[in-house]
Structure formats: C-alpha cells, structure tokens
TIMI-2910 file (N, C-alpha, C, CB; in pm, 1 decimal, decimal comma, always signed):
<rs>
+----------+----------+----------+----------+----------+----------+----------+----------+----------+----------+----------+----------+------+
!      n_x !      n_y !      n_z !     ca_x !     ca_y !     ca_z !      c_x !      c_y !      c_z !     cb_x !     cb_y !     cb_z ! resn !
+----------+----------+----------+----------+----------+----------+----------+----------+----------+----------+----------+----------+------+
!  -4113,7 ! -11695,1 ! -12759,6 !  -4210,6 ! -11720,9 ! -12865,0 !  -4352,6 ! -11684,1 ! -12819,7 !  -4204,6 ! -11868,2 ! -12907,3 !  Unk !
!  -4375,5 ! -11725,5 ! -12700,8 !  -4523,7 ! -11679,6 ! -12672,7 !  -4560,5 ! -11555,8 ! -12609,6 !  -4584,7 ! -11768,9 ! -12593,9 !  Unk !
!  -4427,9 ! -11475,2 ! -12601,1 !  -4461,5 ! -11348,6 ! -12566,9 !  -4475,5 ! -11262,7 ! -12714,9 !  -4346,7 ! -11291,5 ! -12461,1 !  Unk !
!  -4394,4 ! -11297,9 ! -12814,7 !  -4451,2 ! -11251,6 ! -12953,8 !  -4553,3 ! -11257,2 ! -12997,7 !  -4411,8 ! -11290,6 ! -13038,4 !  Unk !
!  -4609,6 ! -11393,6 ! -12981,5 !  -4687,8 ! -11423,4 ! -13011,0 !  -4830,2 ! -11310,8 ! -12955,6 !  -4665,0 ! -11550,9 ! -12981,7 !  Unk !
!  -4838,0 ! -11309,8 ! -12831,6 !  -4935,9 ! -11213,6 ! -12710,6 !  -4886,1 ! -11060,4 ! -12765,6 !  -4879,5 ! -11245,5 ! -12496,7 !  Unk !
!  -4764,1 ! -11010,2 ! -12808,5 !  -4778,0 ! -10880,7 ! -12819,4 !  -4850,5 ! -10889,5 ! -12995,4 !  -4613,4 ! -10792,7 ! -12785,8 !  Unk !
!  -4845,6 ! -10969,0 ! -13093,8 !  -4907,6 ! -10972,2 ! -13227,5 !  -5015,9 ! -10951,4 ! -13212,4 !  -4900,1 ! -11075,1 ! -13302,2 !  Unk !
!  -5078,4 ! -11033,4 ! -13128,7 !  -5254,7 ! -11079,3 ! -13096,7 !  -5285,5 ! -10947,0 ! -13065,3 !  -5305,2 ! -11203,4 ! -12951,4 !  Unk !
!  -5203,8 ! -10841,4 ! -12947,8 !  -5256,5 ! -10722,3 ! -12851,0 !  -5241,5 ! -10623,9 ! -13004,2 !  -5132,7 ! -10669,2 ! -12672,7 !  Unk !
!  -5129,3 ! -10603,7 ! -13066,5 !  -5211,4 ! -10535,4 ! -13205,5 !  -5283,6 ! -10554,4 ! -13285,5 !  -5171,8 ! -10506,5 ! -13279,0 !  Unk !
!  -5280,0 ! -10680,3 ! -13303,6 !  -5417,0 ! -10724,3 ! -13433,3 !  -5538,9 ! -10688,1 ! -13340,0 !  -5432,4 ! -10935,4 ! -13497,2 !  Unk !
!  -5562,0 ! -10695,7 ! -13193,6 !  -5674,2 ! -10675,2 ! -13176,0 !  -5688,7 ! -10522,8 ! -13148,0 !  -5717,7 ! -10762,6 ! -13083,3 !  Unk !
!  -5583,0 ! -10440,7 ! -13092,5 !  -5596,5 ! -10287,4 ! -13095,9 !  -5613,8 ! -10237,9 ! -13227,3 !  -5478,4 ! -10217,0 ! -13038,2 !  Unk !
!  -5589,7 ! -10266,4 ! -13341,7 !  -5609,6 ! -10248,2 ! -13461,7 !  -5732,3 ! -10230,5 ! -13529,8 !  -5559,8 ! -10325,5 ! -13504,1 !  Unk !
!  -5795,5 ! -10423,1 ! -13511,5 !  -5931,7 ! -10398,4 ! -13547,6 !  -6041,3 ! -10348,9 ! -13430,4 !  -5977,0 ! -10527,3 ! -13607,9 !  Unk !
!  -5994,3 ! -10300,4 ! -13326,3 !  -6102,1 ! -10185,8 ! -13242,8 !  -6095,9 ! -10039,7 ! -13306,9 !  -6052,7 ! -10162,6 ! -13064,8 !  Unk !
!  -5977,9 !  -9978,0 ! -13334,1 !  -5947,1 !  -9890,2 ! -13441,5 !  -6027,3 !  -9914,0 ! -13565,9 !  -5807,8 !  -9899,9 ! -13471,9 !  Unk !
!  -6020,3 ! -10028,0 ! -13614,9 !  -6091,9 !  -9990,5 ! -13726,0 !  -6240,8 !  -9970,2 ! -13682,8 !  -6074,8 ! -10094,6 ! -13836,6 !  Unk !
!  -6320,2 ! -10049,6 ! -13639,7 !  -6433,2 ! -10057,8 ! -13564,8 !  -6483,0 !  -9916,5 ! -13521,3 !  -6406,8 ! -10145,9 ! -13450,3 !  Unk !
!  -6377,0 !  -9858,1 ! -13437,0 !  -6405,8 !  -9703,6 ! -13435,3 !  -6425,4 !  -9607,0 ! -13543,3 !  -6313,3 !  -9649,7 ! -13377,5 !  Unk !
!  -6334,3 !  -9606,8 ! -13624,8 !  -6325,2 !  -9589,8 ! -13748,9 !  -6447,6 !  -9546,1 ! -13840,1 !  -6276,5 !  -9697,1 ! -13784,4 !  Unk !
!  -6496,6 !  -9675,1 ! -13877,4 !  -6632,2 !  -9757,2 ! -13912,6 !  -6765,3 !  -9675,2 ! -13834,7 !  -6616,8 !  -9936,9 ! -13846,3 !  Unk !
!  -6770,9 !  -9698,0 ! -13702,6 !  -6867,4 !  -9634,1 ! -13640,3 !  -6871,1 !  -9485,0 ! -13630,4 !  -6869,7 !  -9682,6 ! -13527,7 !  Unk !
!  -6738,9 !  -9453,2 ! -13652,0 !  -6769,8 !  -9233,7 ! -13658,0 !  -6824,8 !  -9233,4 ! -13767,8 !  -6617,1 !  -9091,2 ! -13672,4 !  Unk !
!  -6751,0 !  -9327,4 ! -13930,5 !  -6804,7 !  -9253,8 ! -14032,3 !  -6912,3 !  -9351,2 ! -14057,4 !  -6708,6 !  -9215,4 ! -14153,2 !  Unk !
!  -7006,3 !  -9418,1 ! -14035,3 !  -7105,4 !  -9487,4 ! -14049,6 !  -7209,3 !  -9371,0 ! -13947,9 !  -7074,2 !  -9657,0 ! -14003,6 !  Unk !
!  -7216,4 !  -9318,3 ! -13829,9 !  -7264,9 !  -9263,8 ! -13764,2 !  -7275,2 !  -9111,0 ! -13798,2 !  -7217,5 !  -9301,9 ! -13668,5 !  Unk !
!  -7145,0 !  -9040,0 ! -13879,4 !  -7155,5 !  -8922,5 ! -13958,0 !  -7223,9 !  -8912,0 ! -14103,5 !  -7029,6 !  -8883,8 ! -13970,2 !  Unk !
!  -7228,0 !  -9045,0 ! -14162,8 !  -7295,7 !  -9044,6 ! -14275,2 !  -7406,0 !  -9034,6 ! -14255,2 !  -7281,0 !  -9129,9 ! -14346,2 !  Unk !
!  -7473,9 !  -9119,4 ! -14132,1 !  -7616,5 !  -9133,2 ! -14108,8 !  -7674,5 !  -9009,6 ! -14038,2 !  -7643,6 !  -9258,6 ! -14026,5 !  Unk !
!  -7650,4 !  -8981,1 ! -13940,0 !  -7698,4 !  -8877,5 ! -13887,8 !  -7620,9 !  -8731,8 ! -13848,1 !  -7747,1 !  -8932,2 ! -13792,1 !  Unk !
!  -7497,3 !  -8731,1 ! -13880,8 !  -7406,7 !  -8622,0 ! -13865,8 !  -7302,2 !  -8628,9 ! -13784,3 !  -7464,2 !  -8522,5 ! -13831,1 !  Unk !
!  -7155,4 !  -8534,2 ! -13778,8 !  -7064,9 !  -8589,8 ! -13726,6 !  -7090,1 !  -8522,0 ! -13561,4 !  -6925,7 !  -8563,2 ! -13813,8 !  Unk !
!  -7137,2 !  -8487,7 ! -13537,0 !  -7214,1 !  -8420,1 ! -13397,4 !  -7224,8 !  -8543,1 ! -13315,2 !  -7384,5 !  -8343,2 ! -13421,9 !  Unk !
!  -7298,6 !  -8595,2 ! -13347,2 !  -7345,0 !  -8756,1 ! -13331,3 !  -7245,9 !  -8837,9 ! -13317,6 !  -7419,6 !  -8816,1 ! -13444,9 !  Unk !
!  -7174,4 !  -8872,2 ! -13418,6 !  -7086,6 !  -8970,1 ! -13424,7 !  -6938,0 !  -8927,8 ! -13286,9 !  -7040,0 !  -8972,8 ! -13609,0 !  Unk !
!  -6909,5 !  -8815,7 ! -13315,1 !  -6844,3 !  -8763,7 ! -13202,1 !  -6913,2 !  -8760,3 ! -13023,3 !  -6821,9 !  -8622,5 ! -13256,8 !  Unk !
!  -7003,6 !  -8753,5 ! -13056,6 !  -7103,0 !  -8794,3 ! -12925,4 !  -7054,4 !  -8961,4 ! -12878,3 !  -7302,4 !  -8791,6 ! -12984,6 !  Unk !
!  -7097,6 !  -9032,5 ! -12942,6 !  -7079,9 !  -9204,2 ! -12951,0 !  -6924,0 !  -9238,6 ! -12956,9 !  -7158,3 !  -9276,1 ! -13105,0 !  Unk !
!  -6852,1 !  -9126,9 ! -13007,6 !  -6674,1 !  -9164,8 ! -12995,8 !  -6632,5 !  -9141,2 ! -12840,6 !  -6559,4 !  -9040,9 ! -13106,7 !  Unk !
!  -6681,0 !  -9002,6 ! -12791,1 !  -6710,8 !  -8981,2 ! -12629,8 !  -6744,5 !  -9098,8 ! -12537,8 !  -6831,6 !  -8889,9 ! -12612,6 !  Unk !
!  -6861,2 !  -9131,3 ! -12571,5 !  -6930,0 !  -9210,3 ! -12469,9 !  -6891,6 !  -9364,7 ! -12499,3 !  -7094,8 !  -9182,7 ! -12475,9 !  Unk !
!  -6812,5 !  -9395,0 ! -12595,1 !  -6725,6 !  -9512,5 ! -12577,8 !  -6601,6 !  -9517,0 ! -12511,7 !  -6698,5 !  -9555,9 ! -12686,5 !  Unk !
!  -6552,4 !  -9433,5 ! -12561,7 !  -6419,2 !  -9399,0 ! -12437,4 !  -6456,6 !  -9384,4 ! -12309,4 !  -6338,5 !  -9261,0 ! -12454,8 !  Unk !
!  -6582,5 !  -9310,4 ! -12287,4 !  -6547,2 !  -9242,7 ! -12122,9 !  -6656,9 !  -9308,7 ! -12069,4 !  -6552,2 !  -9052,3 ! -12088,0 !  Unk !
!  -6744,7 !  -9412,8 ! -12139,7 !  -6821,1 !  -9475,3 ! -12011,4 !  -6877,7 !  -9585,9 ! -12091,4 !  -6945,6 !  -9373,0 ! -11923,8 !  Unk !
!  -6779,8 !  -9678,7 ! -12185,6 !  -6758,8 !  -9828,9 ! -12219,7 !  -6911,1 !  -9861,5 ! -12278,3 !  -6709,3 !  -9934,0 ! -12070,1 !  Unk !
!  -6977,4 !  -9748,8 ! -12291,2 !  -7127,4 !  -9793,9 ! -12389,5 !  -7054,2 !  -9782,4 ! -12559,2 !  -7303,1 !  -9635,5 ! -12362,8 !  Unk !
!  -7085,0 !  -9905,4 ! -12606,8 !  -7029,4 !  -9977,4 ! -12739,9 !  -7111,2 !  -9987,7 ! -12814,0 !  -6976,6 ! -10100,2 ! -12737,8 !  Unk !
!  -7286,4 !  -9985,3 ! -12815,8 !  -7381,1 !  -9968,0 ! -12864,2 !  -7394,5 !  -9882,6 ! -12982,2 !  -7439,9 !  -9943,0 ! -12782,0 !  Unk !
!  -7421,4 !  -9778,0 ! -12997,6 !  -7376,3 !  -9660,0 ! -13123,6 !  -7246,1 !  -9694,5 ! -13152,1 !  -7376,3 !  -9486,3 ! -13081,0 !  Unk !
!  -7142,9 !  -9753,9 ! -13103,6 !  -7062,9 !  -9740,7 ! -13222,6 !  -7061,0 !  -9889,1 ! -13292,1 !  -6910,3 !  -9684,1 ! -13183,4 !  Unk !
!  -7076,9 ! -10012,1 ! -13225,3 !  -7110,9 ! -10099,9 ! -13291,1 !  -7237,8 ! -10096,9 ! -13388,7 !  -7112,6 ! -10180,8 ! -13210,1 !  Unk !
!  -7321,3 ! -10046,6 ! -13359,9 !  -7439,7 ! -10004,6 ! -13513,0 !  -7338,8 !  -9937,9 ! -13629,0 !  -7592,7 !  -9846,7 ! -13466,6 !  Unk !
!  -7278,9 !  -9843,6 ! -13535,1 !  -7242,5 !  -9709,1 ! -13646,1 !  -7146,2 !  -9788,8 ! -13761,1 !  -7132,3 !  -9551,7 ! -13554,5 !  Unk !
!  -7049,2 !  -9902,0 ! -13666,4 !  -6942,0 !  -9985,7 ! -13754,4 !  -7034,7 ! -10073,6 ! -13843,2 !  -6829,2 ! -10088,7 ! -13656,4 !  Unk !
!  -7092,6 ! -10105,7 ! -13857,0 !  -7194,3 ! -10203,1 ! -13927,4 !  -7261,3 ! -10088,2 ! -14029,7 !  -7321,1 ! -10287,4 ! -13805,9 !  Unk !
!  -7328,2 !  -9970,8 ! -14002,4 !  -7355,9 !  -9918,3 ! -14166,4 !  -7289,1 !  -9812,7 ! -14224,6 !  -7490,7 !  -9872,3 ! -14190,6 !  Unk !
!  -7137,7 !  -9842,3 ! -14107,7 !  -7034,2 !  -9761,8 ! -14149,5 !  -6965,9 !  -9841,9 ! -14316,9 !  -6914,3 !  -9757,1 ! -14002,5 !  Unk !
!  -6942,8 !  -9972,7 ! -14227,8 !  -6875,4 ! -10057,8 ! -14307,4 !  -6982,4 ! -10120,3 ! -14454,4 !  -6823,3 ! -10179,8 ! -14195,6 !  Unk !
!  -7073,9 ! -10087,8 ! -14432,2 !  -7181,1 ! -10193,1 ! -14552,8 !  -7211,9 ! -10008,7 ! -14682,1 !  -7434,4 ! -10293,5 ! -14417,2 !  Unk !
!  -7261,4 !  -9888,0 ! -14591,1 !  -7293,8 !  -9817,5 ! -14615,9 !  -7154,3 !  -9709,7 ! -14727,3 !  -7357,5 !  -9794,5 ! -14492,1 !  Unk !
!  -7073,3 !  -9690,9 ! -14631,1 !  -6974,8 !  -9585,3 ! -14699,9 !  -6832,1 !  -9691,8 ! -14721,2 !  -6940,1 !  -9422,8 ! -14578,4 !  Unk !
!  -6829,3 !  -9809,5 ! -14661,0 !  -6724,8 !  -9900,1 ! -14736,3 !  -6773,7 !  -9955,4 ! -14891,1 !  -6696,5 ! -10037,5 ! -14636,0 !  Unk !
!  -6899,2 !  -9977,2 ! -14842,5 !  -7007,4 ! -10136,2 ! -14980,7 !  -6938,7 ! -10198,3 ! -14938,0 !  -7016,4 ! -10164,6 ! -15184,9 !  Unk !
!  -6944,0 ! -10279,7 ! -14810,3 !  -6910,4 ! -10483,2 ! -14774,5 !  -7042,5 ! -10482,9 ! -14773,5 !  -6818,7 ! -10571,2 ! -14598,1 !  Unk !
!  -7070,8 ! -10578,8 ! -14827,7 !  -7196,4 ! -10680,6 ! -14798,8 !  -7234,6 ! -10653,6 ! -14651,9 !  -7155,4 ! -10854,2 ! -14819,4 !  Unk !
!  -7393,7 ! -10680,8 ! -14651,0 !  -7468,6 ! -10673,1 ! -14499,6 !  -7360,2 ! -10800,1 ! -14440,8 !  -7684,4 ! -10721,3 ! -14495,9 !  Unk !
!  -7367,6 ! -10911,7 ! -14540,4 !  -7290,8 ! -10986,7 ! -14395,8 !  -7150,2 ! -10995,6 ! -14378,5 !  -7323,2 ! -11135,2 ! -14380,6 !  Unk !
!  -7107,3 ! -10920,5 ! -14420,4 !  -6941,2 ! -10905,0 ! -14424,4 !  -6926,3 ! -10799,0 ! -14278,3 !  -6870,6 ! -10811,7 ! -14606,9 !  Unk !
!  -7052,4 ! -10702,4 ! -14342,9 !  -7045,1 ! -10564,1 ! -14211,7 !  -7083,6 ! -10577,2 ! -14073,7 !  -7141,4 ! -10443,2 ! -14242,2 !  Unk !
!  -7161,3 ! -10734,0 ! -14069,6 !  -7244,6 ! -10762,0 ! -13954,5 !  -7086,2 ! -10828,0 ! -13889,7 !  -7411,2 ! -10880,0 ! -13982,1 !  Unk !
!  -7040,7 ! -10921,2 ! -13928,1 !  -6929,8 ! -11010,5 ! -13915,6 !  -6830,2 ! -10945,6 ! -13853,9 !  -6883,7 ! -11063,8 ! -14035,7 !  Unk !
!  -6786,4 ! -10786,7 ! -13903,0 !  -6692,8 ! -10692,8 ! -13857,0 !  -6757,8 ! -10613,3 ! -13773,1 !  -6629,1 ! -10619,2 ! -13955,3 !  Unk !
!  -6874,6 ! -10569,8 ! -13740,1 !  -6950,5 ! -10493,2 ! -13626,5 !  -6960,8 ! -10599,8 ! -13552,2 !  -7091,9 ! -10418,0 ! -13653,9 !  Unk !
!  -6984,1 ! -10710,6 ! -13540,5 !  -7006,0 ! -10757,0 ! -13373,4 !  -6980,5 ! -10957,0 ! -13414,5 !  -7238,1 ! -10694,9 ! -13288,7 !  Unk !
!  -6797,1 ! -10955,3 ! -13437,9 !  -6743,7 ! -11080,0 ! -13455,3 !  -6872,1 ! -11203,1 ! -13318,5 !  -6532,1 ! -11054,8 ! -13407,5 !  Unk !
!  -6869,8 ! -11149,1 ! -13261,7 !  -6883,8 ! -11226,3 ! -13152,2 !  -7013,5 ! -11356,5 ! -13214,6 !  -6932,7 ! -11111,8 ! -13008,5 !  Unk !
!  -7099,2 ! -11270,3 ! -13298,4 !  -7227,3 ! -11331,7 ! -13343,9 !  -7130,6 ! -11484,4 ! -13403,7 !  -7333,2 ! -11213,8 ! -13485,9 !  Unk !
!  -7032,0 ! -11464,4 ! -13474,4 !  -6951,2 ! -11593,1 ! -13501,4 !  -6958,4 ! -11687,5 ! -13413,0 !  -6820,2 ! -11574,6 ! -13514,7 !  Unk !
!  -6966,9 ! -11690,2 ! -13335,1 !  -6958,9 ! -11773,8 ! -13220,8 !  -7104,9 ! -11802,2 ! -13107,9 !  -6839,3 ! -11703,4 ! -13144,4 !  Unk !
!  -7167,0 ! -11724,3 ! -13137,2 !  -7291,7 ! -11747,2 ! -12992,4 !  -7435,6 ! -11798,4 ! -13151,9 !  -7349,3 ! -11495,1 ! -12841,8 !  Unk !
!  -7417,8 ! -11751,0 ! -13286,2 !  -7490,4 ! -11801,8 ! -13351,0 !  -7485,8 ! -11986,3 ! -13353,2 !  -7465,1 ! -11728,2 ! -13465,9 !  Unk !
!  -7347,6 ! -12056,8 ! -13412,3 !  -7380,3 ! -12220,8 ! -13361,7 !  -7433,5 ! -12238,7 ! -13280,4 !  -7297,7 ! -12304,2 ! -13329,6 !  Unk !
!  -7392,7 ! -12207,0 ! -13139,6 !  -7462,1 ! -12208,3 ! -13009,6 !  -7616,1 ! -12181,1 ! -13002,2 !  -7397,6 ! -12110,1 ! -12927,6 !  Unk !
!  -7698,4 ! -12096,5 ! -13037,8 !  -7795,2 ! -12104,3 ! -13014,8 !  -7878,9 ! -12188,8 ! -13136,2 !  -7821,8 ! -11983,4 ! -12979,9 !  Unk !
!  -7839,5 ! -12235,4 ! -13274,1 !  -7908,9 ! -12339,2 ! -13309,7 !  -7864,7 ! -12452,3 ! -13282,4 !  -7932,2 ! -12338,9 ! -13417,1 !  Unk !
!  -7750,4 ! -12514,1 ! -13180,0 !  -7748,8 ! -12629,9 ! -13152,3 !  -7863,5 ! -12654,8 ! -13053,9 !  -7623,5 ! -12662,9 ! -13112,1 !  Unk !
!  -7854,0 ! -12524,7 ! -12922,6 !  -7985,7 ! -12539,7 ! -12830,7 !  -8075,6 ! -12590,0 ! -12895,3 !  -8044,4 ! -12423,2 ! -12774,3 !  Unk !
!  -8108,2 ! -12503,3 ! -13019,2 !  -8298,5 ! -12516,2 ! -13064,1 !  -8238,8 ! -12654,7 ! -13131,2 !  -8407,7 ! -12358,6 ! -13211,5 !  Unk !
!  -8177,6 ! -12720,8 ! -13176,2 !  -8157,7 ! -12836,1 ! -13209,0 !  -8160,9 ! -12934,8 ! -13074,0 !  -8035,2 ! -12833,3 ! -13287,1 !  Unk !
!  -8130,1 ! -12903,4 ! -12965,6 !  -8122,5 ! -13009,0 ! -12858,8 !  -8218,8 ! -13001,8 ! -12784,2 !  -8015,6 ! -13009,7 ! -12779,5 !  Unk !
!  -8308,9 ! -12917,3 ! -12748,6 !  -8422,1 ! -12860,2 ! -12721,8 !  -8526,9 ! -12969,2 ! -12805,8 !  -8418,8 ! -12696,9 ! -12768,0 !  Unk !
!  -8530,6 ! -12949,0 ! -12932,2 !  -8650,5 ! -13018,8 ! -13004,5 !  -8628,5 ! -13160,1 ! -12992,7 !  -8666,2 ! -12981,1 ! -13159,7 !  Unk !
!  -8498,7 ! -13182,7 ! -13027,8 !  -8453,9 ! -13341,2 ! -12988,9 !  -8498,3 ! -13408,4 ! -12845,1 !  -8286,8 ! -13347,2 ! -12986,1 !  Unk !
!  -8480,3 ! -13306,0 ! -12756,6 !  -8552,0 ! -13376,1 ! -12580,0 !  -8685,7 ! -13336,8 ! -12642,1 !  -8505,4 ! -13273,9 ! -12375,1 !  Unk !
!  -8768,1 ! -13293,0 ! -12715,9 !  -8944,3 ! -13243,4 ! -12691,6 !  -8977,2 ! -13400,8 ! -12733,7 !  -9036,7 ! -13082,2 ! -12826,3 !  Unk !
!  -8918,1 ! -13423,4 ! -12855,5 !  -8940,3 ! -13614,6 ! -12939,0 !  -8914,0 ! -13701,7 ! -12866,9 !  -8844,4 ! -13672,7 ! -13065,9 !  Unk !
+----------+----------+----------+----------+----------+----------+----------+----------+----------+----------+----------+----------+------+
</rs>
C-alpha cells in the first residue's frame, strides 16, 4: 500500500513539473519569443536555475491559459502556500512581544 501510494505521489508530482514546464515555454514564448523560452527550458534542465521558468509558468498560466493572477501564482510557485501563514504569524508574534 505505501509503495502505491509513493509511486502515485512520484507521478502526480512529475506531472505537475511537466505542466509547470509547459506553462513556462509558452508563457515565456508568448512574452518574449520561443528563442527565449527554449533558452530557460535549457538552463532548467542543465543547470537547475528555475527562475525563468517559474515566472514564465505564472504568465504562462494567467496570460495564454486566463487562470486568475491567483490561481497562476498558486501553480507557479505552490510553495508560497505554505511560507505565506508563516510569515504573518511572525509579524503577528513579533508585534505581540513589541506590546
């Protein structure tokens, strides 16, 4: 069961990096050309800079999908799900020790 489980998870998450890629060629070919976007498909594969293509997935996805800015932000860089509570609990615990 929990090896099913681990090979489901390893495609759902190879999947949505695929899409993500996806997202960032044609978000990055819409915007500035596919020259570009093929540049940033390169330099994610061959030296783990995620930068251009995480932008590119974000006005890939809002721009030539139409998701909402925060649907596209949510799918370009999930992670904000998680480190956003976190940093207004700080500024919440922060002001609470200033009182």
């Amino acid at each position: 069961m929990n090896a099913a489980l681990g090979i489901v998870g390893f495609v759902a998450f190879l999947a949505f990096g695929i899409a993500q890629m996806i997202a960032g060629y044609q978000g990055i070919a819409h915007g500035i050309g596919w020259g570009w976007a093929f540049a940033a498909i390169v330099a994610a594969l061959a030296f783990r800079f995620m930068l251009p293509i995480t932008i590119g997935s974000f006005f890939g996805a809002m721009n030539v999908w139409g998701w909402h800015w925060a649907f596209a932000l949510l799918f370009a860089a999930p992670g904000l799900l998680f480190v956003v509570p976190g940093v207004i609990a700080s500024v919440f615990s922060w002001v609470k020790t200033r009182n």
